[in-house]
N, CA, C and O atoms as a Tinker XYZ file with bonds, in Angstrom:
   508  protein
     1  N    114.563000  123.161000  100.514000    73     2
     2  CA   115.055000  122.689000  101.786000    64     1     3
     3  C    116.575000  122.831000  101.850000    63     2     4     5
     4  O    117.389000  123.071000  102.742000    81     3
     5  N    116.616000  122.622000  100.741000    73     3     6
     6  CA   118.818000  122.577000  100.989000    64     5     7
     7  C    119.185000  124.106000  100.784000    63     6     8     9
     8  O    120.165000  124.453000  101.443000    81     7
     9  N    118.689000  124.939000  100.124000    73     7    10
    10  CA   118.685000  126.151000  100.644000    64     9    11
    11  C    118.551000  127.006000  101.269000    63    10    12    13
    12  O    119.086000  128.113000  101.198000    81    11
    13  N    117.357000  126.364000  102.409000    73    11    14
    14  CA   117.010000  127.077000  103.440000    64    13    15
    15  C    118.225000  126.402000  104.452000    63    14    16    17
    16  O    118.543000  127.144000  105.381000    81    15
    17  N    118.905000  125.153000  104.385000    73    15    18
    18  CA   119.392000  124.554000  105.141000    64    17    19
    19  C    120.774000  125.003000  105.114000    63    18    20    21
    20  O    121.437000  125.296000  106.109000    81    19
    21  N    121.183000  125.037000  103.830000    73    19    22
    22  CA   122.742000  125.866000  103.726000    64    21    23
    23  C    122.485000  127.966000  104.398000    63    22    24    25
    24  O    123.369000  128.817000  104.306000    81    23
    25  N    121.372000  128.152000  104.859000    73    23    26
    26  CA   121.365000  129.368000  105.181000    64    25    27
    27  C    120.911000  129.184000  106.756000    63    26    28    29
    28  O    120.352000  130.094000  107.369000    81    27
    29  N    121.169000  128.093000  107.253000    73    27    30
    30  CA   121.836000  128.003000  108.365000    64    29    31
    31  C    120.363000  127.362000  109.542000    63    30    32    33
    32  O    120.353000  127.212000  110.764000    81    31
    33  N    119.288000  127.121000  108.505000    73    31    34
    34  CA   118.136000  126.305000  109.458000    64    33    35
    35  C    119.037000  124.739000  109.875000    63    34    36    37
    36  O    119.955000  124.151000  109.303000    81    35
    37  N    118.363000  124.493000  110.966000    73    35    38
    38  CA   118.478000  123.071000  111.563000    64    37    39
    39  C    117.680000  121.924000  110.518000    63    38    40    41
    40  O    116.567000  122.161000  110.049000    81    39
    41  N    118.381000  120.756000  110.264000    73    39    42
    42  CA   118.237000  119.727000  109.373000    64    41    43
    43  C    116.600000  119.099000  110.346000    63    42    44    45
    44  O    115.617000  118.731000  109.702000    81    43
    45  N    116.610000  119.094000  111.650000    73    43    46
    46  CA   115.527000  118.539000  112.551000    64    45    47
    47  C    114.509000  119.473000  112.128000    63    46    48    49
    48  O    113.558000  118.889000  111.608000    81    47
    49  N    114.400000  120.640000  112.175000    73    47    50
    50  CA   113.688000  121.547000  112.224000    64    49    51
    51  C    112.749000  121.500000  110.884000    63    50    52    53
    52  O    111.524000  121.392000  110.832000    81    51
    53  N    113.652000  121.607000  109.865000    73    51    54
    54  CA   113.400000  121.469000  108.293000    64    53    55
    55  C    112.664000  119.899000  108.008000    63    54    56    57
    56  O    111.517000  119.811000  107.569000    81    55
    57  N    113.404000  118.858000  108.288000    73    55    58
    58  CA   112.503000  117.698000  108.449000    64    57    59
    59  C    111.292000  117.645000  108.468000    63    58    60    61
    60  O    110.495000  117.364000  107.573000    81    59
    61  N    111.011000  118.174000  110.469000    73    59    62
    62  CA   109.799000  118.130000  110.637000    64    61    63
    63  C    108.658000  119.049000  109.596000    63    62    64    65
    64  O    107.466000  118.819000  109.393000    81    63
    65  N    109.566000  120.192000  109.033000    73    63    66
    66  CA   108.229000  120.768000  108.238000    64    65    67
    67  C    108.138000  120.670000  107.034000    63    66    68    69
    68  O    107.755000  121.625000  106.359000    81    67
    69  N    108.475000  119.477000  106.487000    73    67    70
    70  CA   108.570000  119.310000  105.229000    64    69    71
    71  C    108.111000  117.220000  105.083000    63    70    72    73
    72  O    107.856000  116.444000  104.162000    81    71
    73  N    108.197000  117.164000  106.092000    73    71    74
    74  CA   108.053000  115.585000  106.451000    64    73    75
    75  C    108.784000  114.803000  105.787000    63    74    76    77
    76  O    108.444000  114.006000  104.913000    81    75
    77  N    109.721000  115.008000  106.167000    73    75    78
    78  CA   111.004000  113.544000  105.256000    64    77    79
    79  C    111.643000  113.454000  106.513000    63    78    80    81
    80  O    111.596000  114.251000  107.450000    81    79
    81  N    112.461000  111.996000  106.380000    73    79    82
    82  CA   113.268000  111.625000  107.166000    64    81    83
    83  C    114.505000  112.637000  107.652000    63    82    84    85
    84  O    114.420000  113.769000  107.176000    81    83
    85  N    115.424000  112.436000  108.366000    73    83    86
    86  CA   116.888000  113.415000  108.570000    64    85    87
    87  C    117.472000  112.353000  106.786000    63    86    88    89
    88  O    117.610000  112.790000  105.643000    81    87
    89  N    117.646000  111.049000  107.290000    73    87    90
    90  CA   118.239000  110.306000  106.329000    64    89    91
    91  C    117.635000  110.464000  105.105000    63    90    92    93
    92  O    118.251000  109.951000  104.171000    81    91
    93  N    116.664000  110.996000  104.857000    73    91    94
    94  CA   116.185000  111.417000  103.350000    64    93    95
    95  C    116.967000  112.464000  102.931000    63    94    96    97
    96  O    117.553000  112.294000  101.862000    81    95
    97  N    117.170000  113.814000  103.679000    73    95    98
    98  CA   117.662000  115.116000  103.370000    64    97    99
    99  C    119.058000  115.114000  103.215000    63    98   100   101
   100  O    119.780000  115.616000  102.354000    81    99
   101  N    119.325000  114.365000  104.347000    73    99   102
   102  CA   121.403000  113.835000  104.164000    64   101   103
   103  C    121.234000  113.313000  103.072000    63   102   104   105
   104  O    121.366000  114.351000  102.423000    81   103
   105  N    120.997000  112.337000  102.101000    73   103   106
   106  CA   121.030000  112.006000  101.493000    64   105   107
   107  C    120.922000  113.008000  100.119000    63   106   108   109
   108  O    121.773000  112.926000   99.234000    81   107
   109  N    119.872000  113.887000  100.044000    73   107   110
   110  CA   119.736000  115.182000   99.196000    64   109   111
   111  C    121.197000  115.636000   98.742000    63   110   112   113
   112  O    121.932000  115.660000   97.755000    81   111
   113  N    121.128000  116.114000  100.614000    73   111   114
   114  CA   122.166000  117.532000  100.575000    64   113   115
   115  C    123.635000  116.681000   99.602000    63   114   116   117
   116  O    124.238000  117.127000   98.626000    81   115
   117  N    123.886000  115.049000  100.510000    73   115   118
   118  CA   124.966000  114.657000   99.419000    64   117   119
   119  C    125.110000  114.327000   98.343000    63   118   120   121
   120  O    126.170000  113.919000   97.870000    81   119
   121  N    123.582000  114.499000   97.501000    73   119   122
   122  CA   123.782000  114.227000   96.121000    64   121   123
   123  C    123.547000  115.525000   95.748000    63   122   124   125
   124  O    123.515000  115.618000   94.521000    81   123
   125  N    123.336000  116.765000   96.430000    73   123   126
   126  CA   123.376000  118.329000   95.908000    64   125   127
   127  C    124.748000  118.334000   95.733000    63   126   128   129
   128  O    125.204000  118.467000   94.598000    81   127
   129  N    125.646000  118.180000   96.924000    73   127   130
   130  CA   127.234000  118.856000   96.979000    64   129   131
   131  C    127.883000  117.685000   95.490000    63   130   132   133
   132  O    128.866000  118.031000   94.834000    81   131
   133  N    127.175000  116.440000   95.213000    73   131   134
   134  CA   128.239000  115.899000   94.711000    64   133   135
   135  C    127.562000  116.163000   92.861000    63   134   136   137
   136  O    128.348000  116.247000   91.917000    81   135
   137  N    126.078000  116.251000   92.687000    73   135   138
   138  CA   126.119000  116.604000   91.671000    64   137   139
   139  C    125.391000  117.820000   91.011000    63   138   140   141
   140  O    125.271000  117.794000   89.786000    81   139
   141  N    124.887000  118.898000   91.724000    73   139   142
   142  CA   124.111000  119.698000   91.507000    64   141   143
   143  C    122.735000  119.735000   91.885000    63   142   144   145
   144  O    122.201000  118.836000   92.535000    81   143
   145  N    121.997000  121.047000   91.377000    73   143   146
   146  CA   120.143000  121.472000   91.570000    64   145   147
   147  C    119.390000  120.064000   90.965000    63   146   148   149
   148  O    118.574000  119.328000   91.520000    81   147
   149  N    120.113000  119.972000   89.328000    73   147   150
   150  CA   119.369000  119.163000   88.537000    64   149   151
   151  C    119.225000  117.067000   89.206000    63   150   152   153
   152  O    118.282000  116.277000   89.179000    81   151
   153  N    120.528000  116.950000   89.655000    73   151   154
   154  CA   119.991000  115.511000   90.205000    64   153   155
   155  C    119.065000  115.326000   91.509000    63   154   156   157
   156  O    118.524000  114.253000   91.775000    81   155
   157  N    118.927000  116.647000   92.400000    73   155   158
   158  CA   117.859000  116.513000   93.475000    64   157   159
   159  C    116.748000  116.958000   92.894000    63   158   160   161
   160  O    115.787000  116.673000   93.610000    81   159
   161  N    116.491000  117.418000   92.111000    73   159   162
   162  CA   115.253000  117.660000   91.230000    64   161   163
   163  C    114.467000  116.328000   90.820000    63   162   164   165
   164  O    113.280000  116.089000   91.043000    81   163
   165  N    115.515000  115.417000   90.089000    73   163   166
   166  CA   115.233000  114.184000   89.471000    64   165   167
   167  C    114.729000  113.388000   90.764000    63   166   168   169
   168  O    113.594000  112.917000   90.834000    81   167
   169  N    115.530000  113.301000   91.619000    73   167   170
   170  CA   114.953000  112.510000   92.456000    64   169   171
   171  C    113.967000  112.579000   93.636000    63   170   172   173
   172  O    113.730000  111.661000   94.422000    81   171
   173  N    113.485000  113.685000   93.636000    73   171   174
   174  CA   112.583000  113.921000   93.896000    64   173   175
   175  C    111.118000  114.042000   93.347000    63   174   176   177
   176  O    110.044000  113.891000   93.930000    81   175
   177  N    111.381000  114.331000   92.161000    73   175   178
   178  CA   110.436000  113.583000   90.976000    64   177   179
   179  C    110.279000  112.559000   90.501000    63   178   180   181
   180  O    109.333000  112.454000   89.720000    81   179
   181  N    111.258000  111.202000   90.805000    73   179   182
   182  CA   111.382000  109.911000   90.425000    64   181   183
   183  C    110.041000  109.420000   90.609000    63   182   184   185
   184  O    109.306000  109.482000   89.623000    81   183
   185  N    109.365000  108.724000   92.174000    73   183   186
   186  CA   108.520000  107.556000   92.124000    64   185   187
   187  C    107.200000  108.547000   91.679000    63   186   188   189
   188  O    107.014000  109.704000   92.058000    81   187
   189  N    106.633000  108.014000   91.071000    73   187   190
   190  CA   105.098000  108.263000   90.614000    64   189   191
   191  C    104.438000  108.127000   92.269000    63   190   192   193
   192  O    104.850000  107.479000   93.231000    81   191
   193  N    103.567000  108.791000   92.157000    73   191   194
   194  CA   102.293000  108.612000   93.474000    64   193   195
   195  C    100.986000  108.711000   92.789000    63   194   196   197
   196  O    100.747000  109.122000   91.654000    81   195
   197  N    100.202000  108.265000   93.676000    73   195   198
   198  CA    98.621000  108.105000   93.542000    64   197   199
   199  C     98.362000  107.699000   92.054000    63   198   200   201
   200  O     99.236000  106.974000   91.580000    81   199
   201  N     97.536000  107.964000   91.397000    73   199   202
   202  CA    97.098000  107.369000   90.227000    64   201   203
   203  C     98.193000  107.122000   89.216000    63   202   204   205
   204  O     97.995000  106.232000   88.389000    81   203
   205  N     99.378000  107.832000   89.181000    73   203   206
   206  CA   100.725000  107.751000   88.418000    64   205   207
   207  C    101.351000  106.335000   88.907000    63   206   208   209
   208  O    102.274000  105.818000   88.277000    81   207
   209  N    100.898000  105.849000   89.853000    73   207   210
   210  CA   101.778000  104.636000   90.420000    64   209   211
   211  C    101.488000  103.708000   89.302000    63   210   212   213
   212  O    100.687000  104.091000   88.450000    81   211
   213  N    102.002000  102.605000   89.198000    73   211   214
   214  CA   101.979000  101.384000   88.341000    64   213   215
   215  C    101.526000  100.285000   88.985000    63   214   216   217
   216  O    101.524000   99.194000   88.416000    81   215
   217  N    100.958000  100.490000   90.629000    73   215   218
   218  CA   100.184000   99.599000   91.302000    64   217   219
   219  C     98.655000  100.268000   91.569000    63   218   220   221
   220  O     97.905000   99.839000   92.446000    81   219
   221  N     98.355000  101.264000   90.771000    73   219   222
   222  CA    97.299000  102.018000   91.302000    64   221   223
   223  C     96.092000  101.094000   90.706000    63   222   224   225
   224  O     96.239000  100.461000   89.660000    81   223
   225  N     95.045000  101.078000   91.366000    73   223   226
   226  CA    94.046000  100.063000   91.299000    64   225   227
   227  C     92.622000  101.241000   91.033000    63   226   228   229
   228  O     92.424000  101.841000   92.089000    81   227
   229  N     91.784000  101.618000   90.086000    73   227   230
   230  CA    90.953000  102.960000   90.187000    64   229   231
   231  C     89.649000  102.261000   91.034000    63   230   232   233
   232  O     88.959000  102.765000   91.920000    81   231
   233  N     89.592000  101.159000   90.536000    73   231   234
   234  CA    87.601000  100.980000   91.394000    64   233   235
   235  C     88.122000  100.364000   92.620000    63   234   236   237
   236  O     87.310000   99.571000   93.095000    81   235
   237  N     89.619000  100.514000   93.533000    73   235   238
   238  CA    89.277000  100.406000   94.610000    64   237   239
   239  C     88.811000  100.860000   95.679000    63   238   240   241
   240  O     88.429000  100.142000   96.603000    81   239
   241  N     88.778000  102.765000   95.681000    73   239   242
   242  CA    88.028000  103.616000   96.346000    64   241   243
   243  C     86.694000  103.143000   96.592000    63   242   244   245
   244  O     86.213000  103.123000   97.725000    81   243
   245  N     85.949000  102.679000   95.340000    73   243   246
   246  CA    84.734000  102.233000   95.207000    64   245   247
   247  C     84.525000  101.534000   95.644000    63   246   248   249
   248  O     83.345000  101.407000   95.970000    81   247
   249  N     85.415000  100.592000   95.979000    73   247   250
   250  CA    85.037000   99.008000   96.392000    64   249   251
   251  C     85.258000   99.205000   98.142000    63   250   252   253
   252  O     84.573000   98.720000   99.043000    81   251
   253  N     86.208000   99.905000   98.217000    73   251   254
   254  CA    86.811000  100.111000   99.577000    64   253   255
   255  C     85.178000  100.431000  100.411000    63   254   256   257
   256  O     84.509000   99.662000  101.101000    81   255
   257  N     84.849000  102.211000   99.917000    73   255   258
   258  CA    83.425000  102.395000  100.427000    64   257   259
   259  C     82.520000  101.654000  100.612000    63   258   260   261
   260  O     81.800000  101.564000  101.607000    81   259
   261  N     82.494000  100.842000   99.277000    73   259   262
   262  CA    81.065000   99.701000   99.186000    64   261   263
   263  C     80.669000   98.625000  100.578000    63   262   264   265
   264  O     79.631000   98.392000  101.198000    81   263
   265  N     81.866000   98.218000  100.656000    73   263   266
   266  CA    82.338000   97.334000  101.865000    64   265   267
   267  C     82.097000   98.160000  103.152000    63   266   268   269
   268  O     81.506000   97.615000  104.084000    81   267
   269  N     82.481000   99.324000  103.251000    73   267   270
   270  CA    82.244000  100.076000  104.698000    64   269   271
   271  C     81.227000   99.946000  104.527000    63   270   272   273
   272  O     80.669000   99.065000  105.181000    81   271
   273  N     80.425000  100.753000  103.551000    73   271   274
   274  CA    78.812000  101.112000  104.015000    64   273   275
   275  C     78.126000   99.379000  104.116000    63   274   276   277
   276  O     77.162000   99.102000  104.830000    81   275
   277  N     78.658000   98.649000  103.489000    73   275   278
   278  CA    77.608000   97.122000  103.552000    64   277   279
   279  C     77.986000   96.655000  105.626000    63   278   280   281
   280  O     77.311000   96.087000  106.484000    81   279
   281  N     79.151000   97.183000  105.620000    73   279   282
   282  CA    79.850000   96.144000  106.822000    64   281   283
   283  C     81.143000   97.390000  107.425000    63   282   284   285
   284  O     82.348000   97.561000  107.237000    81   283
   285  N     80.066000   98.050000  108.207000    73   283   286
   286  CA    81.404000   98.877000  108.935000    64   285   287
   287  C     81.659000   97.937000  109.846000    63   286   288   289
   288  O     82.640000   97.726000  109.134000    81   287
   289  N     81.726000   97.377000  110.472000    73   287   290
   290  CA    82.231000   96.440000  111.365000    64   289   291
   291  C     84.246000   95.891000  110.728000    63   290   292   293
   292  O     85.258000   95.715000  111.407000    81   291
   293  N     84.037000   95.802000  109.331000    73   291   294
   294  CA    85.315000   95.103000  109.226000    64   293   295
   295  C     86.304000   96.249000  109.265000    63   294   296   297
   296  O     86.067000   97.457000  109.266000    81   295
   297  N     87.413000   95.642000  109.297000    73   295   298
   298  CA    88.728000   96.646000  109.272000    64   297   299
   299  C     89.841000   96.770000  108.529000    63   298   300   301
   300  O     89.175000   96.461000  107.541000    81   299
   301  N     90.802000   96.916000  108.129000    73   299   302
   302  CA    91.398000   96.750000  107.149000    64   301   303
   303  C     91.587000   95.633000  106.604000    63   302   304   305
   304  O     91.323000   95.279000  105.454000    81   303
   305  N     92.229000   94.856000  107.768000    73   303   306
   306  CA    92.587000   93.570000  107.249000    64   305   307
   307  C     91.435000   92.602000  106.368000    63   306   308   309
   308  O     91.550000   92.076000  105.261000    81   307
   309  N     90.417000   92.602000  107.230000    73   307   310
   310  CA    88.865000   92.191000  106.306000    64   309   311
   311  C     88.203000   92.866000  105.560000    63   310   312   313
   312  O     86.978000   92.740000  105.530000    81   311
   313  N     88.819000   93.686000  104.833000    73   311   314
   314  CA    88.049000   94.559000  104.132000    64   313   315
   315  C     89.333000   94.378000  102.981000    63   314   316   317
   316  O     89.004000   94.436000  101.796000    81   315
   317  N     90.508000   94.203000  103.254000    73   315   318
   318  CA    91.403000   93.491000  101.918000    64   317   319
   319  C     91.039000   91.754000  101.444000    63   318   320   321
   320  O     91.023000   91.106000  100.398000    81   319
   321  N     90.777000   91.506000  102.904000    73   319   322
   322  CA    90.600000   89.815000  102.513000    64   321   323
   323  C     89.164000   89.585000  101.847000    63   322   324   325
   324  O     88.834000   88.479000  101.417000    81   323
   325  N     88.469000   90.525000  101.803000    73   323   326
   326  CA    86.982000   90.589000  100.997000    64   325   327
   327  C     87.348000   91.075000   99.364000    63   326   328   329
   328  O     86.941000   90.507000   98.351000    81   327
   329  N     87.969000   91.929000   99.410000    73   327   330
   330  CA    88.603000   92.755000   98.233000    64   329   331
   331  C     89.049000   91.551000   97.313000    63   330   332   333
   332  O     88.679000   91.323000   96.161000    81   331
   333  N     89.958000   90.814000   98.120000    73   331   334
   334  CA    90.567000   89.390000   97.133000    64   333   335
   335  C     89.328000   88.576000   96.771000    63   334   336   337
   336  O     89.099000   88.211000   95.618000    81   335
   337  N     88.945000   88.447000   97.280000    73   335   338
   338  CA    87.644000   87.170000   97.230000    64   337   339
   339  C     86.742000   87.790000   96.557000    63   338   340   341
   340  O     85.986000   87.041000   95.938000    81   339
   341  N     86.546000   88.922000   96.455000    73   339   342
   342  CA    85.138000   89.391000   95.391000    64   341   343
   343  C     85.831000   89.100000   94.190000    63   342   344   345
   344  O     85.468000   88.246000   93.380000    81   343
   345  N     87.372000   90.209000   94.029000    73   343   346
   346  CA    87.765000   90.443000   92.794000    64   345   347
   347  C     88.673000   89.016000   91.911000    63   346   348   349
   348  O     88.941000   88.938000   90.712000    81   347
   349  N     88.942000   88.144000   92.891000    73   347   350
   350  CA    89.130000   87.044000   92.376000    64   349   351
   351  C     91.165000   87.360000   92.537000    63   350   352   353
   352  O     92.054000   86.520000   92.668000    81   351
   353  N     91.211000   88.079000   92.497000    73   351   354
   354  CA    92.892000   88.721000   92.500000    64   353   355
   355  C     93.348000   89.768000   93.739000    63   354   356   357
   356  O     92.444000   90.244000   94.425000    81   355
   357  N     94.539000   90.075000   93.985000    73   355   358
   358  CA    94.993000   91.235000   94.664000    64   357   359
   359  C     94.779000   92.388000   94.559000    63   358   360   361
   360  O     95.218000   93.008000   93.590000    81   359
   361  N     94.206000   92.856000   95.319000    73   359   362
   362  CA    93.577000   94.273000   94.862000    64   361   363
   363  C     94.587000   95.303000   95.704000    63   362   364   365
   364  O     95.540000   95.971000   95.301000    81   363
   365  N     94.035000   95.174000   96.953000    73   363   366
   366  CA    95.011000   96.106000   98.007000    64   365   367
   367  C     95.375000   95.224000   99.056000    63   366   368   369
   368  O     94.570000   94.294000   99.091000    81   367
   369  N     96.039000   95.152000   99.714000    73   367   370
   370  CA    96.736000   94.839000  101.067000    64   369   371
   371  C     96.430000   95.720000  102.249000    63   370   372   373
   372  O     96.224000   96.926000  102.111000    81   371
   373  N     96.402000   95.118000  103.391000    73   371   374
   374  CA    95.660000   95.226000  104.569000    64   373   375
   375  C     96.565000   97.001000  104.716000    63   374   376   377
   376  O     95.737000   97.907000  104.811000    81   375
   377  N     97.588000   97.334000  104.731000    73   375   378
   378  CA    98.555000   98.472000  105.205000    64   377   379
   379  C     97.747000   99.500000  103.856000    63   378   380   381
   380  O     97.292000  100.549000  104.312000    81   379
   381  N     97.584000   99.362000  102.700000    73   379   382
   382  CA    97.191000  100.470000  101.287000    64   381   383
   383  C     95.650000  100.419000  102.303000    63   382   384   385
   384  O     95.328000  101.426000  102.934000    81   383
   385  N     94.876000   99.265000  102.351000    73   383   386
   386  CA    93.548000   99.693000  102.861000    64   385   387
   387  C     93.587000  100.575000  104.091000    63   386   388   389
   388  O     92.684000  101.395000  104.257000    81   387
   389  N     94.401000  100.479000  104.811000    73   387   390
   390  CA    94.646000  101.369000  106.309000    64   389   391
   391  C     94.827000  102.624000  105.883000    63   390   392   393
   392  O     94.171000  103.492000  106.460000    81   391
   393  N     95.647000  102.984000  104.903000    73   391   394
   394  CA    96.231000  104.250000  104.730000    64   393   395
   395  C     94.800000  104.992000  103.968000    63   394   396   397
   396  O     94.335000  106.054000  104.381000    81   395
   397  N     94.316000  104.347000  102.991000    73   395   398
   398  CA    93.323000  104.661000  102.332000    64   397   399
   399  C     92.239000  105.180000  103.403000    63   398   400   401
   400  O     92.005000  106.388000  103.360000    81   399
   401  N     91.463000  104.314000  104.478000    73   399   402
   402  CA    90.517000  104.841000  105.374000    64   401   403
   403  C     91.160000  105.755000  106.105000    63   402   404   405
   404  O     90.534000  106.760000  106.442000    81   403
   405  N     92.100000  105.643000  106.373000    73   403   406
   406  CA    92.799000  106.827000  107.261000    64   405   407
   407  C     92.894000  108.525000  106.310000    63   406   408   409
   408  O     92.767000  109.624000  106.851000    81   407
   409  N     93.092000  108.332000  105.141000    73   407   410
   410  CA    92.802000  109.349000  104.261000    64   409   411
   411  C     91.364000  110.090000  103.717000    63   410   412   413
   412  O     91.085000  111.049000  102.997000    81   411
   413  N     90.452000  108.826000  104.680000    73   411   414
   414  CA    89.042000  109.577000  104.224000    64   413   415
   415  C     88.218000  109.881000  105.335000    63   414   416   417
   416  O     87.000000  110.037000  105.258000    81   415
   417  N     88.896000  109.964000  106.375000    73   415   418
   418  CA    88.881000  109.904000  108.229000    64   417   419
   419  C     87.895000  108.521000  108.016000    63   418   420   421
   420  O     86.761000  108.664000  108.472000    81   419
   421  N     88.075000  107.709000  107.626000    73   419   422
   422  CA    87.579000  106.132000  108.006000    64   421   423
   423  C     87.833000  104.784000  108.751000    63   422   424   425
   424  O     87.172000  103.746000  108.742000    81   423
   425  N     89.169000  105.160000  109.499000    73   423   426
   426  CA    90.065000  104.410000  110.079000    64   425   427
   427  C     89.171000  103.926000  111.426000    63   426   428   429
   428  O     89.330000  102.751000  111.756000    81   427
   429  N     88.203000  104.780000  112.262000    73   427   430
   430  CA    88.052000  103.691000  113.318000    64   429   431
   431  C     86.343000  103.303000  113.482000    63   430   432   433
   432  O     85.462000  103.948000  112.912000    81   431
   433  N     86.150000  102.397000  114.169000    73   431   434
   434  CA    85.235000  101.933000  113.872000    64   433   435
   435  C     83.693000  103.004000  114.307000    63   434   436   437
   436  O     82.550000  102.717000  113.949000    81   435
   437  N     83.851000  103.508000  114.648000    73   435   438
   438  CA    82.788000  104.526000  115.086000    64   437   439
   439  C     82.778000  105.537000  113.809000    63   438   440   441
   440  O     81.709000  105.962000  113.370000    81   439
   441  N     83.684000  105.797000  113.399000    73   439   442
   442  CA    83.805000  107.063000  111.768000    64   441   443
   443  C     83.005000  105.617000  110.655000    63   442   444   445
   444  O     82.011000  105.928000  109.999000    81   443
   445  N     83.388000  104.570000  110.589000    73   443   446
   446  CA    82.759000  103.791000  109.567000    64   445   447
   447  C     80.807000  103.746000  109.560000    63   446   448   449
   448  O     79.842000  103.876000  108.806000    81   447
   449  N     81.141000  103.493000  110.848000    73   447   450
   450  CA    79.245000  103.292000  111.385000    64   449   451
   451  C     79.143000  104.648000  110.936000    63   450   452   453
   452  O     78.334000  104.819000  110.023000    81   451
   453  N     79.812000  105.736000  111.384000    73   451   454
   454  CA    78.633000  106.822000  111.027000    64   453   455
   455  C     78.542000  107.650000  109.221000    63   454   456   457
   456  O     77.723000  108.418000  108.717000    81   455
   457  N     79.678000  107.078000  108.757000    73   455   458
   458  CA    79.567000  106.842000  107.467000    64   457   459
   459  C     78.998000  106.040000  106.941000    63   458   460   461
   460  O     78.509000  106.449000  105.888000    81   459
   461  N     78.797000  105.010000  107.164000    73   459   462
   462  CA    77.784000  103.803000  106.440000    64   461   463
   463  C     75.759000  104.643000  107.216000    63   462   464   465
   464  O     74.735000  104.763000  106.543000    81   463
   465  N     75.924000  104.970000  108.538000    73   463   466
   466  CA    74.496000  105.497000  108.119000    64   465   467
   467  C     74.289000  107.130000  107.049000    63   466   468   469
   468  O     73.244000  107.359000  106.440000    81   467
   469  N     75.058000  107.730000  107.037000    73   467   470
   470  CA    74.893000  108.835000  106.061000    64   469   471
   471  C     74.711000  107.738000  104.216000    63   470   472   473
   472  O     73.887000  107.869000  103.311000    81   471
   473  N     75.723000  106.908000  104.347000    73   471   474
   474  CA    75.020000  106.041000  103.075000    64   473   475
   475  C     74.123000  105.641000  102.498000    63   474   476   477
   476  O     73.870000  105.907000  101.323000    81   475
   477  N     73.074000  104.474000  103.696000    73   475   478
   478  CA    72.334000  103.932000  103.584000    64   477   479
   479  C     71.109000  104.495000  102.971000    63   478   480   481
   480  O     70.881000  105.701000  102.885000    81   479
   481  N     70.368000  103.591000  102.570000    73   479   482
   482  CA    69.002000  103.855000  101.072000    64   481   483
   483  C     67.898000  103.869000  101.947000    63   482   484   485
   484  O     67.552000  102.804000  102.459000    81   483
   485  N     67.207000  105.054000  102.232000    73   483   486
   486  CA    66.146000  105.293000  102.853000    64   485   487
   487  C     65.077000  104.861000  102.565000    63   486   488   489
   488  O     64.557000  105.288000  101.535000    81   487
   489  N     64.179000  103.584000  103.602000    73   487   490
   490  CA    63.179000  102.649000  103.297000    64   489   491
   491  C     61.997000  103.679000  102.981000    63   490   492   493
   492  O     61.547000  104.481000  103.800000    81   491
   493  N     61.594000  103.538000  101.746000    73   491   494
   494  CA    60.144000  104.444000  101.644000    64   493   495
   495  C     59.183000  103.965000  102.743000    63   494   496   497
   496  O     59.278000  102.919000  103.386000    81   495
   497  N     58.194000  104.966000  102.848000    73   495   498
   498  CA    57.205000  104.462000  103.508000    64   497   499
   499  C     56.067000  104.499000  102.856000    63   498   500   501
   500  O     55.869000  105.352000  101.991000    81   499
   501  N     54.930000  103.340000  103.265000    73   499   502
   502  CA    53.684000  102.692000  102.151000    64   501   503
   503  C     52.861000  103.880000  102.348000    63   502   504   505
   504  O     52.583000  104.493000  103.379000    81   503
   505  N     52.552000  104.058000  101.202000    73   503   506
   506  CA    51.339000  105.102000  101.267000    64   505   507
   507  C     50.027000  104.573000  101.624000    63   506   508
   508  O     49.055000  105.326000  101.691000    81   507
């Protein structure tokens, strides 16, 4: 980005296709001019994401689903406040559960229903 940007692209332009703030990249470009390639490297590699995080929780995917398919009806917020109460502790917060269904197109209530019936355990029938 700071190379395409010192070769004369727009900072808006570059933003949008790279998805960072303007104030993320200003920030870059002034720790490029003041200390080199190697400290925007670092910091851009700094925070851990997804399973590297140090808040990453693994059976909450699991738990997250479990809850849709039992109860698409709830929504983030009740589907964290269930999360606490099963697991006895903090698991996720209402905004990580949002982002999470929103990452598995699960966010509105019509995508849950029709995910919880592709779930559901098909009643045999009596012979």
């Amino acid at each position: 980005m700071i190379q395409r940007h010192k070769g004369g692209e727009s900072v808006v332009s570059l933003c949008k296709e790279y998805g960072v703030s303007r104030n993320i990249l200003y920030r870059w470009l002034n720790r490029y001019e003041e200390t080199g390639q190697e400290s925007i490297e670092a910091l851009a590699s700094r925070r851990p994401r997804g399973e590297e995080h140090y808040r990453y929780v693994p059976e909450a995917p699991g738990l997250i689903l479990n809850l849709v398919t039992a109860h698409p009806k709830y929504g983030n917020i009740e589907i964290s406040r269930v999360l606490e109460e099963t697991a006895g502790r903090h698991i996720l917060g209402p905004t990580a559960v949002h982002n999470f269904l929103h990452s598995m197109q699960l966010s509105t209530y019509e995508q849950r229903v029709a995910y919880a019936r592709t779930q559901a355990v098909p009643i045999p029938k009596a012979a």
